[in-house]
N, C-alpha and C positions, 0 to 999 in steps of 0.2 A: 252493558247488558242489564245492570242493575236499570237505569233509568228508561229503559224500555220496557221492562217489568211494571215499571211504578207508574208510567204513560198507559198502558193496557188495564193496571187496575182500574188509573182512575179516569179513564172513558166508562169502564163496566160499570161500574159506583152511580157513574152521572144517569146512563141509562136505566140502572134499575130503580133510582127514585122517583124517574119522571115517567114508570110504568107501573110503581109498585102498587097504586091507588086501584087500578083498572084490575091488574091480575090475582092480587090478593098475597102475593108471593114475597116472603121478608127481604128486605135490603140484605140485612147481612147474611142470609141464606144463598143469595144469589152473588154476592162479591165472594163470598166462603169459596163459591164453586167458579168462578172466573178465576180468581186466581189460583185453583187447581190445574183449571186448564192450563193458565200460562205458565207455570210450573212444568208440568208436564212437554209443554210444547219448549221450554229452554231445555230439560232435561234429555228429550230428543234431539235437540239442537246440539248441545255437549257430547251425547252421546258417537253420533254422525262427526263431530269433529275430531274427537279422539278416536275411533276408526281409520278418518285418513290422514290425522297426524302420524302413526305408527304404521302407517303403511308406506306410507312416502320415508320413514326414518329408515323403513327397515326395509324396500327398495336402493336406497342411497347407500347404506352402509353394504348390500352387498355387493351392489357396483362398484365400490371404491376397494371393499374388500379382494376383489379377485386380479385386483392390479397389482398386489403384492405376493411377492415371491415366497417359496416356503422355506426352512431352512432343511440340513440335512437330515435331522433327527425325524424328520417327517416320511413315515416310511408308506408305504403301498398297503392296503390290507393284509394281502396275499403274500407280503413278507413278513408279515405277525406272525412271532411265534410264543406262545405263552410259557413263562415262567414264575415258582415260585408262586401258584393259584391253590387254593386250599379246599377241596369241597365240602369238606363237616365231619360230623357222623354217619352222613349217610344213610343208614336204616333207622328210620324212627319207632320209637316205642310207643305205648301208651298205656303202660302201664311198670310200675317201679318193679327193676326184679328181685327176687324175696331177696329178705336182708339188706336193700339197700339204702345206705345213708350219703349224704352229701359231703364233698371233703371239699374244701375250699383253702385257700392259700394267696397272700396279699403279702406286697412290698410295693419299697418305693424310693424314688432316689431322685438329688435336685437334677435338674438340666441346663440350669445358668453353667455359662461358660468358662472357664477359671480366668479366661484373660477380657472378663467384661467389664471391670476398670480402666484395661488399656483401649481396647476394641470398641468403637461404638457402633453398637449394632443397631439397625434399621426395626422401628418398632411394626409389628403385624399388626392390621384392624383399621384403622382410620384413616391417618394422613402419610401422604406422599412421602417419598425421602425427608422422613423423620429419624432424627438417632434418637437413643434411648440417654439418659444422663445419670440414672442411677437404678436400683430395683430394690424398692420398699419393703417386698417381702420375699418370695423365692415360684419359683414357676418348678414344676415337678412332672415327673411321668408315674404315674401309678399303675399297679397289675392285680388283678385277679387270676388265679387260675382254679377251674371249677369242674367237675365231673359227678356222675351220680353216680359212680359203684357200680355201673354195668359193664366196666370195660372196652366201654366205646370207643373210649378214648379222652382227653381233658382238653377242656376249651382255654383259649389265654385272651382276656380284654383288656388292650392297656387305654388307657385315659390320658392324653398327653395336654399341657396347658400350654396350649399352640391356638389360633387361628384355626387352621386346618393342616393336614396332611395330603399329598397328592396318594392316588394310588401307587404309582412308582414308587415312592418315598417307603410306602406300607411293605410293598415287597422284599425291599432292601432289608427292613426286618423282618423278614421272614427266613431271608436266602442266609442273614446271621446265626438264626435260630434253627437254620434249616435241620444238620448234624440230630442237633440234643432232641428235636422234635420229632424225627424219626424214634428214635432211642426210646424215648419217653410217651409214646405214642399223644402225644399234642397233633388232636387230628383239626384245630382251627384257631388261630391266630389274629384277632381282631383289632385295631388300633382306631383311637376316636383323639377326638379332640372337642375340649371342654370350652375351646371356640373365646377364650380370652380375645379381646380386642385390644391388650396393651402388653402382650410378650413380645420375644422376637420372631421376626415373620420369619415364616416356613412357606409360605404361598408365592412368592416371588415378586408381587407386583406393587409390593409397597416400598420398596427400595427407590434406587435410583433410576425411576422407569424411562425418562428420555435418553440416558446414555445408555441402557440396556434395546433400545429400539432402534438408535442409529447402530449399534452395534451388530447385533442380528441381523437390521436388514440389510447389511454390508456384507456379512456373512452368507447370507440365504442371494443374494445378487451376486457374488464371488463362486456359489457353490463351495463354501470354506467352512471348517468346523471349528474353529475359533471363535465362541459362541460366551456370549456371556453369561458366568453361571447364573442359574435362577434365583439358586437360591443360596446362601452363605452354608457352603460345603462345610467344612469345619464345623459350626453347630449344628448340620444335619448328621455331622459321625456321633456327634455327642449324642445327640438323640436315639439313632441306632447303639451305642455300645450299653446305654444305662437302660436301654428297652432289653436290651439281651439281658443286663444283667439281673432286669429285676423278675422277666419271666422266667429266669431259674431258680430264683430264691425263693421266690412264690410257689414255683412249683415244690423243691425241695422242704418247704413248710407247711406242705398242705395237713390236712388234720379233719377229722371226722367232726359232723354238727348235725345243726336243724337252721333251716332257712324256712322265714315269714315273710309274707308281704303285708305294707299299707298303704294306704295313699289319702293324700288331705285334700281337701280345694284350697288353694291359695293364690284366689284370682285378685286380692289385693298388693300383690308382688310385682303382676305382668299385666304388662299395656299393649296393644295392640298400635302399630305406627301406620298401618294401614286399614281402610273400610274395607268390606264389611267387620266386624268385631267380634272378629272368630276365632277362640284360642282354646290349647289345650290346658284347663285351669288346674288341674290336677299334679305335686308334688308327691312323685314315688320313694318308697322305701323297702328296699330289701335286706334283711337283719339275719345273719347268719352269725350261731352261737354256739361255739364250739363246744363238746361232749369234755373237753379235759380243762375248763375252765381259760382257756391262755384268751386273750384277749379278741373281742367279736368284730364284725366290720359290717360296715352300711354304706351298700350302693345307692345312690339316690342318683333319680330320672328327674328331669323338670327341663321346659321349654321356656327357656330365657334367654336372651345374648347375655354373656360376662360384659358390662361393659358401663359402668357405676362409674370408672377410675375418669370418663370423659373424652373430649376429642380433643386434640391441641397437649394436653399434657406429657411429658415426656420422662416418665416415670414406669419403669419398668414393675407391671403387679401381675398374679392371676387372679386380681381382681376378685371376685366375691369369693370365690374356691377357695380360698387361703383360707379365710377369716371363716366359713363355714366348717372347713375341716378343723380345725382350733377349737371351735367350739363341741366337734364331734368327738376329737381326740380327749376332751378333758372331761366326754362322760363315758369313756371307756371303751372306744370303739373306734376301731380302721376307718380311713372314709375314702370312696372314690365319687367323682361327678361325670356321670354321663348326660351328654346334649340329650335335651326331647325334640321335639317336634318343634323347632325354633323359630322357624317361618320368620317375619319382621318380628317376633314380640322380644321385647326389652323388657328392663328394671323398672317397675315401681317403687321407689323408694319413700313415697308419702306414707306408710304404712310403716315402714321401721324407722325414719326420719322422726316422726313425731311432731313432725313440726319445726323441730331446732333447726336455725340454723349454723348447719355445717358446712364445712368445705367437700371435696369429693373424694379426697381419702379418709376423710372421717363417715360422709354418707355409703363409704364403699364395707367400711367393716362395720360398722351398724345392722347395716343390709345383712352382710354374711352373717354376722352373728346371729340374728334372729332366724335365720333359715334352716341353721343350726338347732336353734332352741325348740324351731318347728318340729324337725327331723327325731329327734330325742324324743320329745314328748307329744306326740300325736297321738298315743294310746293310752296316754295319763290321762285324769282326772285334772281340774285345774290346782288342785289340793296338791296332788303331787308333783303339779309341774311349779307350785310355788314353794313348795318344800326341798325339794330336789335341784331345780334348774335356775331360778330365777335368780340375778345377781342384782341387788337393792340396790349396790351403789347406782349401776348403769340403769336399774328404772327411778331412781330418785329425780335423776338430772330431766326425765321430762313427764314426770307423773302430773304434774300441776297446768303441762300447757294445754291448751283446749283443742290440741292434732292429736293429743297422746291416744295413741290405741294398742293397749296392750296383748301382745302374743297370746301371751298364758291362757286367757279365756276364749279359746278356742275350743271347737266342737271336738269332743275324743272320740275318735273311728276304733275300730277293732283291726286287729291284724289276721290273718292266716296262716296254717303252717302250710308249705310249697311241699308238694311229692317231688320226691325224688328220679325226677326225669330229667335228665337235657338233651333236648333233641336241635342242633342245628344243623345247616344248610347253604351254600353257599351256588352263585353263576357268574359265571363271566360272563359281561357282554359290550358291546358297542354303544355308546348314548351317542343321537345324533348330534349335530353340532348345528341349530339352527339360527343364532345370535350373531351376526355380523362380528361383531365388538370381541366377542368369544372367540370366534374363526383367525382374526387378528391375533391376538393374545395366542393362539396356538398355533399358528402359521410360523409367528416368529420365535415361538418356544421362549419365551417370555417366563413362564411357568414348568412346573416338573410334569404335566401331565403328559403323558403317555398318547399320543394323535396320531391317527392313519386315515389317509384319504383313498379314494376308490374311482374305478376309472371314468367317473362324473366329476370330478373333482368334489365331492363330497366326503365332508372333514367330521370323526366319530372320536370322542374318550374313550381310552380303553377304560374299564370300571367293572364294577360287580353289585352286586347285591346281598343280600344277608335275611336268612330267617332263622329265630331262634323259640325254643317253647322251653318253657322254666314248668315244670309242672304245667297246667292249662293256662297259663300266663306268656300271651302272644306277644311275641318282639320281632319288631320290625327293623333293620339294621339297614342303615338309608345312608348314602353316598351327598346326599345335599343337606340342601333346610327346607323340612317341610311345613308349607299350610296345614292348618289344621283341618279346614274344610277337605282335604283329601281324606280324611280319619272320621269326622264327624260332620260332613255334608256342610250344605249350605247354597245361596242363592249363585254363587260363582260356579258351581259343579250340574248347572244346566245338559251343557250339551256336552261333558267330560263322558269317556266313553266304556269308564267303570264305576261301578258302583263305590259309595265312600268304606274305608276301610272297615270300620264295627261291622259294617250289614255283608261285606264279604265273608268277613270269620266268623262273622254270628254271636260277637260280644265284644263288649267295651273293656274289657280286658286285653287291652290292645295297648302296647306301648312300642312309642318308635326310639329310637336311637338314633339322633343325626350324627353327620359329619362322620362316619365308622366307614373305615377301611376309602376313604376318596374326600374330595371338597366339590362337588360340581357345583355349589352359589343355590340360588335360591330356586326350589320347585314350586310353582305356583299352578291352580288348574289350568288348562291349556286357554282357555278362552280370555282369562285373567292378566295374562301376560303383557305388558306393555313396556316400551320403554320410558314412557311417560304418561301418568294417567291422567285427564282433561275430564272434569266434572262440571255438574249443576250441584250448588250446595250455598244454604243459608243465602240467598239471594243473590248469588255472583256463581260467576266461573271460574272453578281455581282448579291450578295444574298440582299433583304433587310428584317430589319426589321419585325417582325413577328406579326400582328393586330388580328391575329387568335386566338391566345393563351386565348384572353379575348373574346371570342366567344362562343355561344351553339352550335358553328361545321358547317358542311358545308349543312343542311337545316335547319341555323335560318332562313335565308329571305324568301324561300317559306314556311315554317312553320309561320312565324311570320305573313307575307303580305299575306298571303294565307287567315289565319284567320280576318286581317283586311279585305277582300274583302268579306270574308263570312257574317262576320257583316252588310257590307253596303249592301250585296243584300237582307239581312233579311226587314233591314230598308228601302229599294230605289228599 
C-alpha cells in the first residue's frame, strides 16, 4: 500500500511541474493536495476493509457458534427467577433533612488464601494458565458503608482487588449479608473490583481454559452437570466470608462527619491504547472527616487498568492499589480504590518513573506512590505539599535526571463540602449477548455469569445497573469498562443513539464507577466495535489489537447506557 501511495504522488509531482508554468499554480500547492486525495482515497479503502473484515468474523463466529450445545446451567428466560436484587433507597431527596450529617464507616481485611503457599492459584488479567509463584504484597477487599441521617437506609460499597466480579458471585454476597441487612436496614449493597490484572482470577477464563472446554462441552453433549467450576470455589468463599465480615464492622463503626470533594487532572498517568485519544483525565477524591477526630478516609475514582506489575510475570500484587494506599494510610487516612471509566486506558508511568530505570515492581510502587502523594495534596500549596508530603530521600534518587518531573508542583484545586444526601438506585436487566466469542464462553458456562436464552435462541446476561447522587455529584455505577467518549462525546458517537453522558445530566460532575456489581468486558460506542480494527495511518495499513473479543458485541453501550438512562428517568 505504501508503494502505491508513493507511485500516485509521484505521477501528481511530475504533472504538476510540467503545467505549473502555464497555470500559475505552486508545485507544492498542488502535490499538498494530491496527496490528500490519496490519503483520503487509502483511508476509504481501509475503511471498506475493516467493514467487511468484521463482518465476515462475526458471520463465521456465529455460524460456528450455534453448533455448540449449551450446558445445563443455561436456563430459558421464563424460568428466571430473581434473587438477592437490591433496589436502593428508592425515594430520592433533594434536599438534606434538617440536622443531617453524614456517618460513614470503613474496614477491611486481606483475601489471599491461607494455603497460597501450597495451592498455586491461576493468576486473573493476562495470561492463560498461569500460576501465581508468590504475592509481593497482599490483595484486599475493602468496605465503606455510608448514609446521610435520613433514615433511608445505608448503602455498603466493597472495593475488591480482583479482576472482576460476575453478578452471581455479587449476589452470593448479598444472600450472606442478606439477615444483618434486613436488621440494619442496608437498603444497597455494591461490590467493584479495582480491576487488578495480577491477583487471583475470579473471572474463570484465565485458568486452564482447554481443559475447562473439553469438559463442559462433554457435559453440555451428555446433558450432565458435571461441569467444571469456573472459578476456584474455595477462594470465591474467602471472598464472600471477609466481604460479610467487613460490611459489618464498617457498619458497626460508622460515626458522624463532613465529606468534600476534589478532583485533579492527571492526564500524565493515563495512556489511551486505542485511537481516537479520548480519556477521562480527571483523579477523584472524596474526604470524609469525622466530627470525633478518630481516623478520616479517601475514596479515590480514576480510569486506569491496575496493571504496572506486567504481562508474563507471575507475582502475585494489587499492583498500584497497595502502594497508593501506604502512601494514604501514612498521611492519616482510610483508603479505598474505585475503577473509573476504564475503557483501554492504562498506566503512564513516564511521569512517576522519572526516567530511571526501573524494573516493574519498582516502576509499580513508584507509580502508586505518587498517586498517593497526588491524592493528599491536591488542595496544598506546593509549600505544603513540600513541607508535609514530600520524602527527599525518594526525590533525591531522580532530581538530577532530565525525565524528572516532579508531583509537588502541581496546580492546587479547591475541594467542596458534599450535602448530605444519598440517593441511589438500582434495575435489573437482561444485556444482549451479541459476540459470537462471548455466546461461546457462556453457552459452555466457562464463566459465573448468570445466561438465559429465549425461544430465538438468543443468549442475555443477567446484570443490572446502578445510579447514585452523593449530594449533586452524579455516579454512575457500570457493569463493564467504559469509553470515555460515552461521558464526554467524541467522533465515534456519530450515529450512537443517545446523547454523551454530561449533556444527559447537564454537568460534568458526572463520575462512572466500573466493573460494580458485574464484569461484562469492554463497552465501547456501538459503531466502534470491532473485533479487529483495519486502518489508514502514517502511510500504511495497520490492523490493531482486538478490544472486542471481551465485549457483549456491538450494542453493549446502547444496551448497557440505555438502560442506565432508563434508571435515572425512573428516579429524576
Amino acid at each position: 500500500m505504501k508503494k502505491r501511495s508513493k507511485v500516485f504522488l509521484a505521477l501528481a509531482l511530475c504533472v504538476t511541474l510540467l503545467f505549473t508554468s502555464v497555470t500559475g499554480v505552486s508545485a507544492a500547492a498542488v502535490a499538498e493536495e494530491t496527496a490528500s486525495t490519496d490519503n483520503a482515497f487509502m483511508e476509504g479503502f481501509a475503511n471498506v476493509l475493516n467493514t467487511a473484515f468484521n463482518k465476515v468474523v462475526d458471520t463465521l463466529l456465529d455460524t460456528i457458534v450455534k453448533f455448540f450445545p449449551k450446558t445445563v446451567l443455561i436456563k430459558d428466560v421464563s424460568e428466571y427467577e430473581s434473587e438477592n436484587f437490591m433496589e436502593g433507597t428508592k425515594d430520592f431527596i433533594d434536599e438534606p433533612v434538617e440536622g443531617a450529617k453524614w456517618n460513614l464507616g470503613y474496614a477491611q481485611a486481606s483475601i489471599v488464601p491461607e494455603d497460597f503457599d501450597d495451592v498455586k492459584y491461576y493468576k486473573g488479567g493476562y495470561d492463560l494458565n498461569l500460576k501465581l509463584t508468590e504475592m509481593i504484597d497482599d490483595l484486599k477487599v475493602r468496605v465503606v458503608t455510608l448514609n446521610d441521617g435520613s433514615d433511608r437506609g445505608t448503602t455498603a460499597i466493597i472495593a475488591i482487588d480482583c479482576l472482576g466480579l460476575a453478578n452471581s458471585d455479587v449476589r452470593l454476597i448479598r444472600a450472606a449479608l442478606a439477615d444483618y441487612a434486613e436488621a440494619n436496614n442496608i437498603v444497597s449493597i455494591n461490590v467493584s473490583a479495582t480491576h487488578v490484572h495480577s491477583g487471583i482470577d475470579t473471572q474463570g477464563i484465565y485458568t486452564d481454559l482447554f481443559t475447562k472446554i473439553i469438559t463442559n462441552l462433554a457435559a453440555a453433549i451428555t446433558k450432565s452437570d458435571k461441569l467444571a467450576p469456573a472459578i476456584d470455589n474455595e477462594f470465591r468463599q474467602v471472598i464472600i466470608d471477609k466481604s460479610v465480615e467487613c460490611v459489618k464492622s464498617a457498619f458497626e463503626s460508622m460515626t458522624e462527619g463532613t465529606l468534600t470533594y476534589a478532583k485533579t487532572n492527571a492526564a500524565e498517568y493515563v495512556r489511551d491504547r486505542t485511537a481516537p485519544d479520548i480519556m477521562i483525565e480527571d483523579l477523584y477524591r472524596f474526604m470524609f472527616t469525622p466530627d470525633d477526630g478518630s481516623m478520616g478516609t479517601i475514596i479515590s475514582n480514576y480510569g486506569v487498568h491496575p496493571e504496572c506489575i506486567g504481562f508474563g510475570t507471575k507475582v502475585g500484587t494489587s499492583d498500584f492499589v497497595y502502594y497508593t494506599e501506604k502512601i494514604v494510610n501514612e498521611g492519616g487516612y482510610n483508603f479505598m480504590f474505585l475503577q473509573g471509566a476504564v475503557g483501554t486506558y492504562t498506566e503512564d508511568m513516564g511521569a512517576s518513573s522519572d526516567g530511571l530505570e526501573l524494573d516493574r515492581v519498582e516502576s509499580t510502587i513508584r507509580y502508586g506512590e505518587e498517586l498517593g502523594y497526588i491524592l493528599l495534596g491536591m488542595t496544598m500549596t506546593e509549600d505544603e505539599r513540600l513541607a508535609t508530603l514530600v520524602d527527599e530521600e525518594r526525590e533525591a534518587v531522580a532530581i538530577d535526571n532530565e525525565n524528572y518531573t516532579p508531583w509537588y508542583t502541581r496546580e492546587t484545586v479547591t475541594e467542596r463540602e458534599v450535602a448530605p444526601m444519598l440517593n441511589v438506585a438500582h434495575n435489573e436487566y437482561l444485556a444482549s449477548v451479541d459476540n459470537g466469542v462471548y455466546e461461546l464462553f457462556g453457552k459452555l458456562s466457562l464463566a459465573n455469569n448468570t445466561m438465559v436464552t429465549d425461544a430465538e435462541d438468543n443468549y442475555y446476561a443477567v446484570t443490572e445497573v446502578g445510579y447514585m447522587e452523593l449530594g449533586d455529584i452524579k455516579i454512575i455505577l457500570c457493569p463493564g469498562e467504559t469509553y470515555a467518549e460515552l461521558l464526554k462525546g467524541g467522533e465515534n458517537m456519530a450515529d450512537f443513539p443517545y446523547a454523551p453522558a454530561y449533556e444527559i445530566l447537564g454537568t460534568e460532575d458526572v463520575i462512572v464507577c466500573d466493573l460494580v456489581n458485574d464484569a461484562l468486558g469492554y463497552i465501547m460506542p456501538d459503531s466502534f466495535f470491532t473485533y479487529a480494527t483495519i486502518r489508514y495511518e502514517d502511510g500504511g495499513i495497520t490492523i490493531d489489537s482486538s478490544w472486542g473479543l471481551t465485549s457483549l458485541g456491538d450494542r453493549a453501550a446502547s444496551n448497557i447506557y440505555g438502560a442506565i438512562y432508563e434508571l435515572i428517568e425512573e428516579v429524576r
